[in-house]
N, C-alpha and C positions, 0 to 999 in steps of 0.2 A: 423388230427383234434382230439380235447381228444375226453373225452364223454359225461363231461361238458359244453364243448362249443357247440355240434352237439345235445348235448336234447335242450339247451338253443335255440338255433336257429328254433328247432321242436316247442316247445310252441311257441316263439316270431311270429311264419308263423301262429300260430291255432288263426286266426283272432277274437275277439271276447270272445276267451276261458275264464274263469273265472281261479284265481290265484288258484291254488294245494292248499289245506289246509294243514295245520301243526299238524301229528296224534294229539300234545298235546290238541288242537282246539277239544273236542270230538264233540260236536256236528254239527260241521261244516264238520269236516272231517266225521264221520258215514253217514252224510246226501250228501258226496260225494259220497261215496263208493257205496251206494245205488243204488244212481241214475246210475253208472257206470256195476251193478251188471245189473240192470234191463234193459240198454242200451243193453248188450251184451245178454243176453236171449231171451229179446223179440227180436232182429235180428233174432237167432236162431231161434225163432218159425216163423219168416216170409219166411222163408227158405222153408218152406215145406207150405206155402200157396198160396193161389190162386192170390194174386196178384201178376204178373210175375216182372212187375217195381220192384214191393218193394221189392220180394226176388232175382233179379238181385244187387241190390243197397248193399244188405244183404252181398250177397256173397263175393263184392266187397270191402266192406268196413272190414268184418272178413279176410278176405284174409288179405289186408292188414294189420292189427292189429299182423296178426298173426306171419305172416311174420319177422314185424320188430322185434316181440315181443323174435324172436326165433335169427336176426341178431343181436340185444340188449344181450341175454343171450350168445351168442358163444363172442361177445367182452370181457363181464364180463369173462368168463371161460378162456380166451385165454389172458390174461393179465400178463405180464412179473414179476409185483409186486405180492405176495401174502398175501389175503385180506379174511376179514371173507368174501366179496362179491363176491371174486373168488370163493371159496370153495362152495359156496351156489347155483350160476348157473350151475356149475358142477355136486355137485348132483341133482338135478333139469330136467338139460339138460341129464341125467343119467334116471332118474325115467322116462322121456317121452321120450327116443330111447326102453328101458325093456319094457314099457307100449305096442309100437306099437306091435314090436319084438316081445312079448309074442303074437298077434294078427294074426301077418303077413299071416301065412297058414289061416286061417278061414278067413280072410280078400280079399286073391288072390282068394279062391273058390267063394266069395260069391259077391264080386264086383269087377267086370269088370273092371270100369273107376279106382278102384284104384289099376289093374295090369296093364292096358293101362300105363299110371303114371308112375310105379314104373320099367316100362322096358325102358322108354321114356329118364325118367331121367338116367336110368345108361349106356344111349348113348349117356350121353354130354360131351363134349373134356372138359378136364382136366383144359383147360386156361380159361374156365368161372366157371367152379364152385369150380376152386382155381385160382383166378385171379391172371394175372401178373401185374405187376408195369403200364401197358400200360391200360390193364385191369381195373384194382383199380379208376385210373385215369378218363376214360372214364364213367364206372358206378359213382362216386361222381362227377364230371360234369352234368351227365344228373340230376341225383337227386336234387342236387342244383338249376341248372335251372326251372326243373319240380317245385319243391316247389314254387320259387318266381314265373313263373308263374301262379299257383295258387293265390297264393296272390294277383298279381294285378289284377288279370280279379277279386277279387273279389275285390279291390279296386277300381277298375273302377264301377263296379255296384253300389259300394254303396256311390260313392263320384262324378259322376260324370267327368265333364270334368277339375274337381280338384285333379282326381287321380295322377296327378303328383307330385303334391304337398306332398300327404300323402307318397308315394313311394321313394319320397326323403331320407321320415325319418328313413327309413328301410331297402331299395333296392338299393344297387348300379346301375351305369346306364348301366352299360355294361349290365345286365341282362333286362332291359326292354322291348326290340325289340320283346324277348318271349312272349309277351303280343300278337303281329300277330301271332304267330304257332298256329297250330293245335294239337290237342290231338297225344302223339308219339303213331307212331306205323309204321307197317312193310311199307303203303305208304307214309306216313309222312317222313321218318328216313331221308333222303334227304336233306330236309328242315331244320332237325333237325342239322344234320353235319353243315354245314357253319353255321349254328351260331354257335355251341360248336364246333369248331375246334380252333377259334381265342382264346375262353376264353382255350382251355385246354391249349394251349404254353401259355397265361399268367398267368396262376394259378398256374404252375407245372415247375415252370423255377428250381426248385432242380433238377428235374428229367432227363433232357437233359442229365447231366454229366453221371448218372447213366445207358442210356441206349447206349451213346457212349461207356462206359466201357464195355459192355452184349456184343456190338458188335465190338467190337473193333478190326481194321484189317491192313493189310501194304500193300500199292499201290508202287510197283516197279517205279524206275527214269529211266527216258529214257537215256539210253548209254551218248548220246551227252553230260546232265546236268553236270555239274561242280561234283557235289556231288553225289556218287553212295549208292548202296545201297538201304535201305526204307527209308521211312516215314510216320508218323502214318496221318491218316486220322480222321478229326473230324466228323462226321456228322451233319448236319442240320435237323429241325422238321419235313423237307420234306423227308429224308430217313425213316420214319418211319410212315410215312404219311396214306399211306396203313393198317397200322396195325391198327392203331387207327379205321380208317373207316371201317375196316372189324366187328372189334368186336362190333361198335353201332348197327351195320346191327345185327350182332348175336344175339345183347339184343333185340333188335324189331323182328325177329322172333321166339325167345325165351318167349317174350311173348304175340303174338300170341297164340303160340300153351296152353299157359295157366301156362306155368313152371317159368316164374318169374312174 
């Protein structure tokens, strides 16, 4: 999916959002920024205050921002074309690894939870945090899913028993059903698989080819058969059925522990 199309789909989910101003707009756009400055600061200050909700919610929601903010800049940097916009998340993404890095020792002395972290994270297997094809796969299913449900429960509250109607315009149906789940997580993830099993073989039918080739193998002919020798074997969705299920399992108690 570009990066075009995967912002455009981020806005079209943020129900209610107001349209991005256009820098040339000064006063529209200034009186964006603002509000956006102050959005993320006053979070920060509710972080360290006494209401637990709101710096629960805080946490929750800068995590997030941050997160994507940092999956956003590794796409810009890691793009095959080269673009003033490459070059720009690269230094960037450059200036905040030096930033930590220059921190790191006074950082492990002085807090805990961020050497807890930072030993936790460099004991995770290679195949989640360089995903493989199956990988890839599984994590942009769940995403997708998670987003439209979000959306409808919020379409449901605010239209009633006409959220169908409105989810029409926007949601395909295959994703509805998400409207029953529960928030994913490590009990959940169950629940979660049989629905994103059927959509990942329909969303990813390039993919099949590609991971019969990764595994590609030769089942000997029994003496009696006409034809001796091998023959190659295709696999079905269901030889790799397992793999897919292991790694949803992996993202739910992946974040549990608070690492994605």
């Amino acid at each position: 999916m570009s990066g075009k199309r995967k912002n455009k789909e981020v806005r079209d989910a943020a129900v209610g959002a107001p349209d991005i101003a256009d820098p040339r707009d000064e006063e529209k756009y200034e009186r964006q920024l603002a509000f956006v400055h102050a959005w993320f600061f006053e979070n920060i200050e509710r972080l360290a205050g006494d209401d637990v909700k709101a710096a629960h919610s805080a946490r929750t929601e800068l995590q997030s921002l941050f997160l994507a903010t940092l999956s956003q800049l590794r796409r810009l940097a890691l793009d095959n074309k080269d673009s003033s916009a490459k070059r720009w998340a690269g230094e960037l993404l450059a200036s905040i690894f030096v930033s930590i890095d220059k921190h790191d020792e006074k950082l492990s002395k002085t807090n805990a939870a961020y050497l807890k972290e930072k030993k936790k994270l460099g004991k995770l297997r290679t195949d989640v945090l360089f995903a493989t094809p199956i990988g890839k796969a599984v994590q942009r299913e769940l995403k997708t899913a998670e987003r439209y449900r979000k959306t409808l429960l919020l379409l449901r509250a605010g239209c009633g028993r006409k959220w169908k109607y409105a989810a029409r315009q926007q949601i395909p149906e295959d994703y509805w059903p998400a409207i029953k789940l529960p928030e994913f997580s490590v009990k959940s993830w169950p629940q979660w698989w049989k629905f994103l099993w059927p959509l990942i073989r329909k969303n990813n039918r390039a993919l099949l080819p590609k991971l019969r080739s990764r595994s590609s193998r030769a089942e000997r002919v029994k003496p009696s058969d006409k034809k001796s020798g091998t023959r190659k074997i295709n696999p079905r969705w269901s030889s790799y059925r397992q793999e897919f299920r292991n790694h949803l399992k992996t993202i739910a108690r992946l974040r549990s522990d608070g690492v994605l």
